[in-house]
N, CA, C and O atoms as a GROMACS GRO file, in nm:
protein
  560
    1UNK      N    1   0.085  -0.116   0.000
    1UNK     CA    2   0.000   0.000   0.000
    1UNK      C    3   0.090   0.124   0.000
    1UNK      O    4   0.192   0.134   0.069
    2UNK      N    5   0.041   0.221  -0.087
    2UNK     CA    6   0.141   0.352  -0.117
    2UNK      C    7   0.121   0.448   0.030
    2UNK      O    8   0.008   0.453   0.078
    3UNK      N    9   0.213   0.509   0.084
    3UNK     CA   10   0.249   0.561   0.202
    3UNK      C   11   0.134   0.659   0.188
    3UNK      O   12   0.081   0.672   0.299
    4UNK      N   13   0.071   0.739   0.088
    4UNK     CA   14  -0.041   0.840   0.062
    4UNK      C   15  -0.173   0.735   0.113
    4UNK      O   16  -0.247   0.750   0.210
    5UNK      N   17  -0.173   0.664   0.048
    5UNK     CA   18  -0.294   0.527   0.064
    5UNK      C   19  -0.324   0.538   0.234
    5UNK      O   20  -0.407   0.588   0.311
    6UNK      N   21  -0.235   0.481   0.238
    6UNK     CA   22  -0.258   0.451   0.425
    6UNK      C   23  -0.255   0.576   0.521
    6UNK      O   24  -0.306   0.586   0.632
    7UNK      N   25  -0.168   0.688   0.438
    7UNK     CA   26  -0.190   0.792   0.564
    7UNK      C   27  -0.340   0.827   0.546
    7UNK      O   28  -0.396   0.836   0.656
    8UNK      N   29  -0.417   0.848   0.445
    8UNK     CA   30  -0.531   0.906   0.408
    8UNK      C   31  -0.636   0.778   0.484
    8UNK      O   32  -0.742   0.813   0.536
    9UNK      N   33  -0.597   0.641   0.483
    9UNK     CA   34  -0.665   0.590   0.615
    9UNK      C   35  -0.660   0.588   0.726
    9UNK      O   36  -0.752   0.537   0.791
   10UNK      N   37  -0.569   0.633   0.772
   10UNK     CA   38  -0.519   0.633   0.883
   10UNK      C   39  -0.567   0.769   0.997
   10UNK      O   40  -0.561   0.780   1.120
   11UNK      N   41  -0.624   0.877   0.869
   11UNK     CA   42  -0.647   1.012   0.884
   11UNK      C   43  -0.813   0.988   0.918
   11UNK      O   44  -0.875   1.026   1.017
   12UNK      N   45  -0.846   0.934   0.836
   12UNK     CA   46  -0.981   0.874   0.790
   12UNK      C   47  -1.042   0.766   0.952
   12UNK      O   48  -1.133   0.775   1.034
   13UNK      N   49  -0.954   0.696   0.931
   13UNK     CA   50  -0.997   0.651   1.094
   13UNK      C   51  -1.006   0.695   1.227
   13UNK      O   52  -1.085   0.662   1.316
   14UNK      N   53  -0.894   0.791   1.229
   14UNK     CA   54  -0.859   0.870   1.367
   14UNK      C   55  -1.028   0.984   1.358
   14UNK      O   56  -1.110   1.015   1.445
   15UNK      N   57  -1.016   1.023   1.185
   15UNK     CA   58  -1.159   1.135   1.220
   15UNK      C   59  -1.307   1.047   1.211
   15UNK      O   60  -1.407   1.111   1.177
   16UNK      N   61  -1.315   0.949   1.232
   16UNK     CA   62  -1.457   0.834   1.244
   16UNK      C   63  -1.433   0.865   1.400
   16UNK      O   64  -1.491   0.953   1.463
   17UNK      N   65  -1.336   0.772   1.452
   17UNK     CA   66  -1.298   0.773   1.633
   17UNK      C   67  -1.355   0.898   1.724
   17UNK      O   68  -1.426   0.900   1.824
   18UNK      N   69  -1.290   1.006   1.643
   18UNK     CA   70  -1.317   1.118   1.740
   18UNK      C   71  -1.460   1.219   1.708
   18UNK      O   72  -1.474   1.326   1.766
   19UNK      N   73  -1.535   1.181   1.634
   19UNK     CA   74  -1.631   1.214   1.534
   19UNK      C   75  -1.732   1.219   1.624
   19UNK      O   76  -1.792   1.326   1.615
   20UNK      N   77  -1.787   1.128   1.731
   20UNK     CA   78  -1.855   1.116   1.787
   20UNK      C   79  -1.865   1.179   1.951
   20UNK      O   80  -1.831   1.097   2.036
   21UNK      N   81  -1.891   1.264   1.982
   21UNK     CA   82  -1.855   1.303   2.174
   21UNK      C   83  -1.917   1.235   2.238
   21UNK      O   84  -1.889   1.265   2.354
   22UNK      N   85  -2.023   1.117   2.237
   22UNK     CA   86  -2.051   1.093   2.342
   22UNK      C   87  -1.882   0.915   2.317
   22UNK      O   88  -1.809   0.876   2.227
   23UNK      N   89  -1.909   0.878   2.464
   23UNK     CA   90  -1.802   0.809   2.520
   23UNK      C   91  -1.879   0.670   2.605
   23UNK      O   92  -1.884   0.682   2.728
   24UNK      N   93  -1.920   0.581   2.561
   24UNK     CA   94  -1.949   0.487   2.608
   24UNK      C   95  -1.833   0.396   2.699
   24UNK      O   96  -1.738   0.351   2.635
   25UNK      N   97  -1.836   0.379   2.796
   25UNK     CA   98  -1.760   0.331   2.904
   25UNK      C   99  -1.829   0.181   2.919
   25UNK      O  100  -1.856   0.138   3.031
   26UNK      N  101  -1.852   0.113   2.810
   26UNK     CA  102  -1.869  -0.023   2.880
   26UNK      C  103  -1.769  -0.143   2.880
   26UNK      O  104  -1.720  -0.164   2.769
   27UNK      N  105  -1.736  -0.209   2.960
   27UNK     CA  106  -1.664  -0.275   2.985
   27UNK      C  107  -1.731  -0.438   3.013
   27UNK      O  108  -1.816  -0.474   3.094
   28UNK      N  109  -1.661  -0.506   2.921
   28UNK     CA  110  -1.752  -0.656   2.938
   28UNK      C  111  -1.700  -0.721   3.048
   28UNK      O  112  -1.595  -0.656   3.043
   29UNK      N  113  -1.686  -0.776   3.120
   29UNK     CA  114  -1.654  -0.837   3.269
   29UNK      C  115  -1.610  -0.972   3.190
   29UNK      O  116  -1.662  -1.028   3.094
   30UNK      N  117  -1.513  -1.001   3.254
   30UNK     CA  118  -1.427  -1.111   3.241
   30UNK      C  119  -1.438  -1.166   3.059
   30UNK      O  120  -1.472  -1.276   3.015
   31UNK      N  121  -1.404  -1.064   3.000
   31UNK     CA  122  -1.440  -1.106   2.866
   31UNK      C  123  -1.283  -1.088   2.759
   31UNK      O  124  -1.222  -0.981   2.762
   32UNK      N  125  -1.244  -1.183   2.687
   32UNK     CA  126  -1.186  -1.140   2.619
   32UNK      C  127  -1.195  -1.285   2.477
   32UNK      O  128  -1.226  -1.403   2.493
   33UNK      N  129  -1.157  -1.211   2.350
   33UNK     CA  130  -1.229  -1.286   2.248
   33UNK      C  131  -1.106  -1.376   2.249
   33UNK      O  132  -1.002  -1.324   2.290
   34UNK      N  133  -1.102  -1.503   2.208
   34UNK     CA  134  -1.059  -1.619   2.197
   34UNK      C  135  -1.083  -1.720   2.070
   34UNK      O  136  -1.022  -1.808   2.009
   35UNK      N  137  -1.208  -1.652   2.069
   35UNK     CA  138  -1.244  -1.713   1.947
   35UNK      C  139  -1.294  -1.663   1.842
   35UNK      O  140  -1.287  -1.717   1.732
   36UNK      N  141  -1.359  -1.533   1.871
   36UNK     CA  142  -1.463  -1.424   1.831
   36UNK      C  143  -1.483  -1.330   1.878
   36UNK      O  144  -1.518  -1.342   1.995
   37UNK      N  145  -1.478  -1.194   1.827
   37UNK     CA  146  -1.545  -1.061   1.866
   37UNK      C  147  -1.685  -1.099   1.912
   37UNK      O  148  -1.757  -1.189   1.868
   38UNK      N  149  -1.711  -1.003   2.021
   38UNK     CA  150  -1.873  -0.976   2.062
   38UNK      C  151  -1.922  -0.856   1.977
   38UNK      O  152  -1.852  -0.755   1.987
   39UNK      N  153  -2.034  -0.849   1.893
   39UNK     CA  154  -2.064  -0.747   1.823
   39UNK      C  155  -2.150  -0.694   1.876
   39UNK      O  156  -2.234  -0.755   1.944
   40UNK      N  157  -2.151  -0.527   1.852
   40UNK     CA  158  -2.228  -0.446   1.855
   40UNK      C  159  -2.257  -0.311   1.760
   40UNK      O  160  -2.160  -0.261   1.703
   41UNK      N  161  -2.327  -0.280   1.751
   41UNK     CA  162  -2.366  -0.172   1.675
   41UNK      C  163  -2.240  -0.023   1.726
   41UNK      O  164  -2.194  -0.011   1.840
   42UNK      N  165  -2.217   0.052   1.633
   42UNK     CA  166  -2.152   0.149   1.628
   42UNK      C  167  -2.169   0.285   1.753
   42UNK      O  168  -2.094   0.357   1.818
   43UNK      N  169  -2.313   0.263   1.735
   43UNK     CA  170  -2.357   0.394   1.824
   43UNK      C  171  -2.374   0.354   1.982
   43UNK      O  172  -2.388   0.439   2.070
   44UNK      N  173  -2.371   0.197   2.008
   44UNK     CA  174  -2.379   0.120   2.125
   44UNK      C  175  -2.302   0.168   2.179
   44UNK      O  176  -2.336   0.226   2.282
   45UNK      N  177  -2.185   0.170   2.145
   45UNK     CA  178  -2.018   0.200   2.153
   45UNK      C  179  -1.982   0.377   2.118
   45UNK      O  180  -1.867   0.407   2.088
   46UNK      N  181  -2.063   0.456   2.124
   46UNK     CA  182  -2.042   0.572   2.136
   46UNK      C  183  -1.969   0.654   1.963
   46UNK      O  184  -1.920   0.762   1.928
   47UNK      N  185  -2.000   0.540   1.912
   47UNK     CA  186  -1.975   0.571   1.731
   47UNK      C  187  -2.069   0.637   1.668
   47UNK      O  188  -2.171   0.669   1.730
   48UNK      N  189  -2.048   0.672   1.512
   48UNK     CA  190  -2.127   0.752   1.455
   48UNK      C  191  -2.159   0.677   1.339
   48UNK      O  192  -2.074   0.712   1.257
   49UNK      N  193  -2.243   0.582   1.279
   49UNK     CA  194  -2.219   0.470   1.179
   49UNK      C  195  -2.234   0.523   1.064
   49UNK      O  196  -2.221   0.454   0.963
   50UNK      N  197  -2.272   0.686   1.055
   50UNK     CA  198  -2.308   0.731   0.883
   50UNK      C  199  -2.175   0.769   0.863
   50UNK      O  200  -2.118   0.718   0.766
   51UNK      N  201  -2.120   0.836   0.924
   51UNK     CA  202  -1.938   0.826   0.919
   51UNK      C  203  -1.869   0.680   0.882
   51UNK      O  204  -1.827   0.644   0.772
   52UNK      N  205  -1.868   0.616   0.996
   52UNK     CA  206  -1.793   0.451   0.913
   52UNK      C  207  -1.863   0.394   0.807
   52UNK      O  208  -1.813   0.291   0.761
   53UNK      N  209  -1.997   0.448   0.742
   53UNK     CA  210  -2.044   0.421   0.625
   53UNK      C  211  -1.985   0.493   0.531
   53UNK      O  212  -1.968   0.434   0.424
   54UNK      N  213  -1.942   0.625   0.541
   54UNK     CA  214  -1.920   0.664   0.424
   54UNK      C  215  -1.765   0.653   0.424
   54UNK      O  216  -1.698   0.663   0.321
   55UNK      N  217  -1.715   0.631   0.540
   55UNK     CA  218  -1.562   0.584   0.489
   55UNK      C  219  -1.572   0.464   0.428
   55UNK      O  220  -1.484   0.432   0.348
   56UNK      N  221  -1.650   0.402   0.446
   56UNK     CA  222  -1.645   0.204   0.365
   56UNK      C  223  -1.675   0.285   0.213
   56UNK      O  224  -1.585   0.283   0.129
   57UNK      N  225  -1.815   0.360   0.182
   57UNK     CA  226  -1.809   0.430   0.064
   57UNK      C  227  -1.700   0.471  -0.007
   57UNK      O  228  -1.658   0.409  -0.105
   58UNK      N  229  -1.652   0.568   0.035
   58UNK     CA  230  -1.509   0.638   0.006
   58UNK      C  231  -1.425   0.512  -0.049
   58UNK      O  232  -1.424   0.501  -0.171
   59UNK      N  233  -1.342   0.401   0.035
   59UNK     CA  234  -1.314   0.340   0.013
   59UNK      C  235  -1.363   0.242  -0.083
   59UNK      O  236  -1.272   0.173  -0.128
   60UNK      N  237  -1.465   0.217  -0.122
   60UNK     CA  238  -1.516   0.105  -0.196
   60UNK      C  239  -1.522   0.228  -0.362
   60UNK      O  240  -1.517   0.181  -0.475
   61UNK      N  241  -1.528   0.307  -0.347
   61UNK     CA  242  -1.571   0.376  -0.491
   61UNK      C  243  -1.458   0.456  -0.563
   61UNK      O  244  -1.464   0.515  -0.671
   62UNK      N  245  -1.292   0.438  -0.427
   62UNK     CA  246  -1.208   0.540  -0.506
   62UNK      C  247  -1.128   0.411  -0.523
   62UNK      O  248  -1.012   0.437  -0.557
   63UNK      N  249  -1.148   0.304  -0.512
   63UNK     CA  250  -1.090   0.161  -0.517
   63UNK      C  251  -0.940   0.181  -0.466
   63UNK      O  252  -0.841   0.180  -0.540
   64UNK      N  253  -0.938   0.192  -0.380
   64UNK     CA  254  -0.792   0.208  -0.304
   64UNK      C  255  -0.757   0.056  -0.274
   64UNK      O  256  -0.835  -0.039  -0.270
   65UNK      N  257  -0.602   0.059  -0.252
   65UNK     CA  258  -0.600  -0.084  -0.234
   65UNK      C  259  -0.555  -0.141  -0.119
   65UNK      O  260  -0.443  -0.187  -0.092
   66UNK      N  261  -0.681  -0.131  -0.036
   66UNK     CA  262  -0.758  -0.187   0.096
   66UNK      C  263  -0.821  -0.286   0.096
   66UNK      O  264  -0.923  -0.315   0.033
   67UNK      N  265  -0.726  -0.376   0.210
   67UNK     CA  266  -0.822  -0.522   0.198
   67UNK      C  267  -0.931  -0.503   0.213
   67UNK      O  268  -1.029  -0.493   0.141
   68UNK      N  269  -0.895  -0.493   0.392
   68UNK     CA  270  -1.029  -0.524   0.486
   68UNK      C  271  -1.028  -0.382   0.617
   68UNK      O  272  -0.935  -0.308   0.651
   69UNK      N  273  -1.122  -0.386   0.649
   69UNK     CA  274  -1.150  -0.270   0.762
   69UNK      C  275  -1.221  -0.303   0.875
   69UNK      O  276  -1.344  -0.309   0.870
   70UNK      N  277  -1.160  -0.326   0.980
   70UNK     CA  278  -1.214  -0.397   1.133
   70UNK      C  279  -1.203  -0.311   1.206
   70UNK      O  280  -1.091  -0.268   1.233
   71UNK      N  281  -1.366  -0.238   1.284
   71UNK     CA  282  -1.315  -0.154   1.402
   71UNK      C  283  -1.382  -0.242   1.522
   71UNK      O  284  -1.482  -0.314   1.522
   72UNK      N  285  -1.268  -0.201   1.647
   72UNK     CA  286  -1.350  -0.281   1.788
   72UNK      C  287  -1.315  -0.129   1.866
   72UNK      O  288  -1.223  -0.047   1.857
   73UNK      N  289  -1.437  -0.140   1.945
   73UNK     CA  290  -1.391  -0.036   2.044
   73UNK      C  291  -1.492  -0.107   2.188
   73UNK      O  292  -1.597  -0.168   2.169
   74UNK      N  293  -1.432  -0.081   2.324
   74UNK     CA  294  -1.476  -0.117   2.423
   74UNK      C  295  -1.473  -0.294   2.360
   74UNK      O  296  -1.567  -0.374   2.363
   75UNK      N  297  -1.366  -0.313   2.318
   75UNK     CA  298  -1.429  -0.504   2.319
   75UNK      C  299  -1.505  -0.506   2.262
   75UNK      O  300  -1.576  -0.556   2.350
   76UNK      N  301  -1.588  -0.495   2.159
   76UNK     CA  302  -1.656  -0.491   2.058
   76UNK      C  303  -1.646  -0.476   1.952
   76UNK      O  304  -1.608  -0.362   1.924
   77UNK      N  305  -1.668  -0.555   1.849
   77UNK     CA  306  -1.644  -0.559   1.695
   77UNK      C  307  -1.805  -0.434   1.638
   77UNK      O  308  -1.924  -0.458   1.656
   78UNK      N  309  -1.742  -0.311   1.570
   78UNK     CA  310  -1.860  -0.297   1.512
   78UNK      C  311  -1.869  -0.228   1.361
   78UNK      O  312  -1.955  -0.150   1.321
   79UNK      N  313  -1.756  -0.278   1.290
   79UNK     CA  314  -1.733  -0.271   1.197
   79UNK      C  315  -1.691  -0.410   1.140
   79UNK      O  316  -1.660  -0.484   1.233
   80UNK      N  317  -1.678  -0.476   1.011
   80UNK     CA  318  -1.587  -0.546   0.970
   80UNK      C  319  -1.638  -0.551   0.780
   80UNK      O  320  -1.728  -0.592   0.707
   81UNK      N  321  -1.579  -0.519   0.777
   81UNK     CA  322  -1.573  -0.515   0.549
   81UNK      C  323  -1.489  -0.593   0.461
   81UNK      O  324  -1.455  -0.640   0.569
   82UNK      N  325  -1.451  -0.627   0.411
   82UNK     CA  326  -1.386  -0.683   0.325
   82UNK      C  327  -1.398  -0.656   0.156
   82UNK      O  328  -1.503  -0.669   0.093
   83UNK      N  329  -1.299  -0.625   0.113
   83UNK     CA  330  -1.323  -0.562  -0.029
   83UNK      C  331  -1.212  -0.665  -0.127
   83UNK      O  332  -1.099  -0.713  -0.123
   84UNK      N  333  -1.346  -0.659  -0.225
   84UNK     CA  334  -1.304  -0.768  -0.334
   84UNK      C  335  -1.176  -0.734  -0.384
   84UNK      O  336  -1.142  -0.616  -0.373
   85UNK      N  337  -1.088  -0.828  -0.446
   85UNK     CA  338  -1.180  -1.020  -0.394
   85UNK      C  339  -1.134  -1.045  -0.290
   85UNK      O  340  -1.141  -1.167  -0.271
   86UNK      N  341  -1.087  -0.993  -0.206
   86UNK     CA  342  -1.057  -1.011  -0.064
   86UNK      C  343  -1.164  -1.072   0.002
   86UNK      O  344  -1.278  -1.045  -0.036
   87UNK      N  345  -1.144  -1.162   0.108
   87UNK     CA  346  -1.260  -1.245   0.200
   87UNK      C  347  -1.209  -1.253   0.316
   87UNK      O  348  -1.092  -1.236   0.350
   88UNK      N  349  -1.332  -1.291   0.398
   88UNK     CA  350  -1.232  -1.315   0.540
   88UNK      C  351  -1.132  -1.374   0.613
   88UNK      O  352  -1.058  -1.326   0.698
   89UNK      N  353  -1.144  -1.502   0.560
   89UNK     CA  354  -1.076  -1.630   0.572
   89UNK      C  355  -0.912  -1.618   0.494
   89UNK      O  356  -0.818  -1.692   0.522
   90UNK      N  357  -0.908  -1.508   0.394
   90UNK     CA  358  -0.796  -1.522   0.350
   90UNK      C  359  -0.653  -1.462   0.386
   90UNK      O  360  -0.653  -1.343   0.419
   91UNK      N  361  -0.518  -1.537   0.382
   91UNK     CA  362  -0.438  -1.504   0.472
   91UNK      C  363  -0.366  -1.360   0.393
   91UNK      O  364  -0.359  -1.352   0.270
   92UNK      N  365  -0.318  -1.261   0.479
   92UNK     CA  366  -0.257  -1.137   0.394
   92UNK      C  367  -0.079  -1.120   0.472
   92UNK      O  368  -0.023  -1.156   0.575
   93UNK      N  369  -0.051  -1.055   0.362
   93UNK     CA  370   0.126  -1.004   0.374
   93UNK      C  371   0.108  -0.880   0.474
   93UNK      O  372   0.037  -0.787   0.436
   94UNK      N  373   0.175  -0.874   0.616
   94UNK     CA  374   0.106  -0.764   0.704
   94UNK      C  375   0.238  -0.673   0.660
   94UNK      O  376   0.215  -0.554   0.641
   95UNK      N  377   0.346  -0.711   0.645
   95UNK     CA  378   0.499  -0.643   0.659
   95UNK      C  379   0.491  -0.554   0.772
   95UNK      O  380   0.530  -0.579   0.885
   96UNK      N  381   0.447  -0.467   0.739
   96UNK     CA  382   0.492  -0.321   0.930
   96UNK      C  383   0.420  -0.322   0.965
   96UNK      O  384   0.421  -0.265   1.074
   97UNK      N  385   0.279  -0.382   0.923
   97UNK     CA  386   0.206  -0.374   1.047
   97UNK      C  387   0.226  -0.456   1.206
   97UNK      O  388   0.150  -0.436   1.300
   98UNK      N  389   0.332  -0.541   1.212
   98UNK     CA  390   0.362  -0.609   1.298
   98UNK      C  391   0.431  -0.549   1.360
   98UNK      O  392   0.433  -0.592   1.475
   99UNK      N  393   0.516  -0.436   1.339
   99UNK     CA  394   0.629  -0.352   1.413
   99UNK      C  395   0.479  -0.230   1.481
   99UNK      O  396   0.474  -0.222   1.604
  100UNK      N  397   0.392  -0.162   1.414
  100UNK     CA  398   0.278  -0.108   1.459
  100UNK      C  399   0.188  -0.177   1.581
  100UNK      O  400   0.121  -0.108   1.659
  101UNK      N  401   0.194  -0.303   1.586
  101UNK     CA  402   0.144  -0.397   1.668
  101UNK      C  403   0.207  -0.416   1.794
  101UNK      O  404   0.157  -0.422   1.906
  102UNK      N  405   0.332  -0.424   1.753
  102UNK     CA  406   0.452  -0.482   1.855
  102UNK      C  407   0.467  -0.340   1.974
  102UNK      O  408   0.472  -0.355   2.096
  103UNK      N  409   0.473  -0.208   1.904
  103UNK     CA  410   0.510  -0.123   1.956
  103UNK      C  411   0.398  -0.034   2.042
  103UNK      O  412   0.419   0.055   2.124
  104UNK      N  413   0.292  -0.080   2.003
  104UNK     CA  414   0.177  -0.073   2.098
  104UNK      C  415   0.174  -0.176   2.208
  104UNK      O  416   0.100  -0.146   2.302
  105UNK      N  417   0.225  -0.269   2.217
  105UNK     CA  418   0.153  -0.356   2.302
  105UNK      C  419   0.341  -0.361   2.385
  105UNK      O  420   0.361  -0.438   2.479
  106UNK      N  421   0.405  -0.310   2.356
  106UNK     CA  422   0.528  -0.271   2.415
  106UNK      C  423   0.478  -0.141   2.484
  106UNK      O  424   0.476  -0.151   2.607
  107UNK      N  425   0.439  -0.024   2.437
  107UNK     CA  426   0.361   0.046   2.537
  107UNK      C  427   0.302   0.039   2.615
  107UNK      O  428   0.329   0.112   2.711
  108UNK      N  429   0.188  -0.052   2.622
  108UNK     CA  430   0.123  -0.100   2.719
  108UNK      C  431   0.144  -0.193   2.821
  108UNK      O  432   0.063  -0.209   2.913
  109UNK      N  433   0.288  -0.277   2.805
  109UNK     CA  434   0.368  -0.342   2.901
  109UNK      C  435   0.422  -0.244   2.976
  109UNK      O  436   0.407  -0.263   3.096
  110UNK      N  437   0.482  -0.141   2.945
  110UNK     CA  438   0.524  -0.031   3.000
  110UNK      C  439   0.474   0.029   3.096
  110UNK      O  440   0.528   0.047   3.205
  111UNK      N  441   0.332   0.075   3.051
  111UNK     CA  442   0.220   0.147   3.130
  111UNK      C  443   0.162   0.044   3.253
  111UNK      O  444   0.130   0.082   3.365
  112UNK      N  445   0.158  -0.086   3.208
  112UNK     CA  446   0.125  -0.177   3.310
  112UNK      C  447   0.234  -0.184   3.419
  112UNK      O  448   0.187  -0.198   3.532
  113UNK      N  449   0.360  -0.178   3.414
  113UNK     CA  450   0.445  -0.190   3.472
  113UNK      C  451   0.481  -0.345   3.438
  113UNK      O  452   0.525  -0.407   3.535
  114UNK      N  453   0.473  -0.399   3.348
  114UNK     CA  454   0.481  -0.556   3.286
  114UNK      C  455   0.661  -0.561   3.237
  114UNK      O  456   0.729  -0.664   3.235
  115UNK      N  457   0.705  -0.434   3.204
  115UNK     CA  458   0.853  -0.421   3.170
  115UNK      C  459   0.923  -0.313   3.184
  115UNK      O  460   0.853  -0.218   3.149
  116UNK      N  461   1.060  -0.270   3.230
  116UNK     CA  462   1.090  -0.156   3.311
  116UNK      C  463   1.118  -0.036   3.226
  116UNK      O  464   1.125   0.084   3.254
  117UNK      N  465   1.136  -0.117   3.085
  117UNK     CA  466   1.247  -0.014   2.975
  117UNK      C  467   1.236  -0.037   2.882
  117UNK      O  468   1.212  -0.157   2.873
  118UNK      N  469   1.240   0.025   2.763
  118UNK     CA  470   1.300  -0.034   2.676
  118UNK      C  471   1.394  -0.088   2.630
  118UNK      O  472   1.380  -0.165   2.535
  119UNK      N  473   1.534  -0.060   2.693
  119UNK     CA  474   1.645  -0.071   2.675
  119UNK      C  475   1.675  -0.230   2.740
  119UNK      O  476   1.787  -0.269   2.705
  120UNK      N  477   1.608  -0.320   2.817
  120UNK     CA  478   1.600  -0.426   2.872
  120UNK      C  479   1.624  -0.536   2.724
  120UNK      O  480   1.563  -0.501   2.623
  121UNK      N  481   1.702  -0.649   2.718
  121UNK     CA  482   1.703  -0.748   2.651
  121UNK      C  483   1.639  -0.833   2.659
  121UNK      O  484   1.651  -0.909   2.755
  122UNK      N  485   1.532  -0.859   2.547
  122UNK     CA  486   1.438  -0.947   2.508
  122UNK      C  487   1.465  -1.072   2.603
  122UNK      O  488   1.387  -1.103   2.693
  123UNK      N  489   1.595  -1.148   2.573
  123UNK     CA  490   1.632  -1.260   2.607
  123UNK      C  491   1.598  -1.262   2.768
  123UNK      O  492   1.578  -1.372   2.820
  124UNK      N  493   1.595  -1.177   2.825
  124UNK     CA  494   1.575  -1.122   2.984
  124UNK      C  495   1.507  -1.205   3.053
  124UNK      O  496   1.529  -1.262   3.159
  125UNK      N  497   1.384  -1.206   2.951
  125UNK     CA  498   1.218  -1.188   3.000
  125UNK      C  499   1.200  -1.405   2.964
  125UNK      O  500   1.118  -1.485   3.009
  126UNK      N  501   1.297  -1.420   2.886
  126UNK     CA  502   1.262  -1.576   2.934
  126UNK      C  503   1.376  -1.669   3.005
  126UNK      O  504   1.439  -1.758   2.946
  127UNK      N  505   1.388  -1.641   3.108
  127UNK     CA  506   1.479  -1.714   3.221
  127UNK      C  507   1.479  -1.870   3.214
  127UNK      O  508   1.359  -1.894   3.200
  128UNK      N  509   1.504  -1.917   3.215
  128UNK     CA  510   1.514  -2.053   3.258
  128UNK      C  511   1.482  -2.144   3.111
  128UNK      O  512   1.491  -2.267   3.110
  129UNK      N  513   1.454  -2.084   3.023
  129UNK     CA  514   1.426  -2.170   2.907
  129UNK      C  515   1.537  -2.197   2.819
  129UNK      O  516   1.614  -2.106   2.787
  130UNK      N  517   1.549  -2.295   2.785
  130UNK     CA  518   1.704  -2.361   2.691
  130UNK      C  519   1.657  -2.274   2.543
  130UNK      O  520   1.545  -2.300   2.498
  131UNK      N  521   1.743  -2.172   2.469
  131UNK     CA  522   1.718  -2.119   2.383
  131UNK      C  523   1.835  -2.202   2.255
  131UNK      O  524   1.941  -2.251   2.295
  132UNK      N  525   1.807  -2.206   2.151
  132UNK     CA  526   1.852  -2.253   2.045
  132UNK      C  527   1.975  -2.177   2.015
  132UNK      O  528   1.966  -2.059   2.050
  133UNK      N  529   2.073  -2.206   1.968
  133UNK     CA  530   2.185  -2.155   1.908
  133UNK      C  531   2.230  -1.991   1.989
  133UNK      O  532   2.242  -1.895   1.914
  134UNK      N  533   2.252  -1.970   2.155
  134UNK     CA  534   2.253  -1.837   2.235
  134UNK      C  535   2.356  -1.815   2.158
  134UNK      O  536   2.456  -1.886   2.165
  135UNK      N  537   2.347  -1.725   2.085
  135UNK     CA  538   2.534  -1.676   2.068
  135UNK      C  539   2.520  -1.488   2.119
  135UNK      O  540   2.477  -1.474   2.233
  136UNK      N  541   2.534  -1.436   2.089
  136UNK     CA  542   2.576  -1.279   2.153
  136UNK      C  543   2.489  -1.179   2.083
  136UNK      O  544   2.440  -1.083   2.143
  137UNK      N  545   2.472  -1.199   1.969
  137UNK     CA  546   2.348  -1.100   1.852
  137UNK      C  547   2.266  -1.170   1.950
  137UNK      O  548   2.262  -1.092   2.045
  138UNK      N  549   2.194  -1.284   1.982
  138UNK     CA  550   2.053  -1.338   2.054
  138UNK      C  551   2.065  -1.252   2.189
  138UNK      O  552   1.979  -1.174   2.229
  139UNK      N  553   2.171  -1.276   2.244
  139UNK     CA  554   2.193  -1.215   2.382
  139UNK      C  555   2.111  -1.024   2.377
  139UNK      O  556   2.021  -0.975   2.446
  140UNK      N  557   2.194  -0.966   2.267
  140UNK     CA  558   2.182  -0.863   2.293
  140UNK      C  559   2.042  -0.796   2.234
  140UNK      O  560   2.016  -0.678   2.256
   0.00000   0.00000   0.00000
């Protein structure tokens, strides 16, 4: 996807998110998906759905080349699209989105107090486990 492509979604999503003022605070109790999103409607969740409609529009009519579009908010799935011939089931090339992934959920170890630093070595965090070929690049 061309770096214009994705910033213009990326722009596009942040203004759906904040689009809406009211703020639904629900929280599902002991819930987390395993197998499946719990769905709900957009506005359940404090969304605006003629907005994430007309971004699926936008997207579907300037044929950008966008798989798929999944929003969850509060634990809730209340979006999900898929644009031809794209389907659900089918597997995709993520490339950076995994470093985007990684570096969020490295934030949030952070904020939890789950890890002290960044500067800490990966290898750190699994003690006692026999690792394959340790040489000094693994170490560090």
């Amino acid at each position: 996807m061309k770096k214009k492509t994705l910033t213009l979604v990326l722009i596009s999503v942040f203004l759906f998110l904040i689009s809406n003022e009211t703020v639904v605070e629900s929280k599902p109790d002991n819930y987390w998906p395993t197998e499946k999103w719990r769905n709900a409607t957009p506005e359940s969740q404090g969304m605006d759905s003629e907005i994430l409609n007309n971004m699926l529009n936008f997207i579907t009519m300037s044929r950008k080349a966008i798989r798929s579009v999944i929003v969850v908010r509060n634990g809730y799935m209340i979006t999900e699209a898929y644009f031809y011939p794209f389907k659900k089931k089918m597997w995709h090339i993520m490339h950076s989105c995994s470093k985007s992934i990684m570096s969020s959920l490295i934030g949030i170890a952070l904020e939890k107090k789950l890890i002290s630093n960044i500067n800490t070595p990966v290898i750190n965090y699994f003690n006692g486990l026999n690792i394959s070929n340790l040489d000094e690049r693994k170490k560090t």
